[in-house]
C-alpha angles and dihedrals in degrees: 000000000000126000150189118248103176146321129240124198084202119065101201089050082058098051092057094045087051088047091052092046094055095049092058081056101252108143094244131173140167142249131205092351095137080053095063093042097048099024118033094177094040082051088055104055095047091061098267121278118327127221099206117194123173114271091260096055095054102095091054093042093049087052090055101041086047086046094053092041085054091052087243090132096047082052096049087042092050094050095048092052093039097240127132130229132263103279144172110263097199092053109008089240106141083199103103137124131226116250101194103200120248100249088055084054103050080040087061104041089040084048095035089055101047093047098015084233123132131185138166127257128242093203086074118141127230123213123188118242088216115045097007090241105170107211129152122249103285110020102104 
């Protein structure tokens, strides 16, 4: 019997866990995907986009899928390919949030409601959680 692992709001994040989840050799597949990429209300409705597994692979798929949402696997991969994490550079803490500037954000909604497409930006900035340092993505 076919399950439900997990939902993602997001398409392309659930391409990646599915891809991850295929790699580990449990038998994954998507639903309403193409909704949520051609449709981002319609996605919505249907609960965002399912990552289905037979019955007997749920309790490994549910491990993977706990261990990216942890960021276990970002960590495994970082330290195979000998890169560091995003960090502070003012305090070393890799606890910090995004803070995405207004003009970004009105650029979105005003793009997002002429094409109903939305994407994220790369001009993000990042603050620490510890000390409330404010740097962009790769500067540390």
């Amino acid at each position: 019997m076919i399950t439900v692992a997990a939902r993602f709001i997001d398409p392309w994040e659930a391409h990646v866990v599915c891809a991850r989840l295929q790699a580990e050799g449990i038998p994954a597949t998507l639903a309403f995907s193409n909704h949520a990429i051609a449709n981002w209300p319609m996605s919505l409705a249907l609960g965002g986009t399912a990552i289905h597994v037979p019955q007997g692979y749920l309790g490994q798929a549910t491990r993977v899928i706990e261990e990216y949402r942890t960021g276990a696997l970002e960590s495994d991969l970082l330290s195979e390919i000998g890169g560091a994490p995003e960090h502070c550079p003012k305090c070393g803490s890799t606890q910090f949030k995004r803070a995405i500037p207004t003009g970004q954000r009105m650029g979105a909604l005003i793009l997002g409601l002429l094409t109903l497409a939305m994407f994220p930006t790369s001009l993000s900035k990042l603050t620490c959680q510890v000390c409330a340092n404010t740097w962009s993505m790769g500067e540390g």
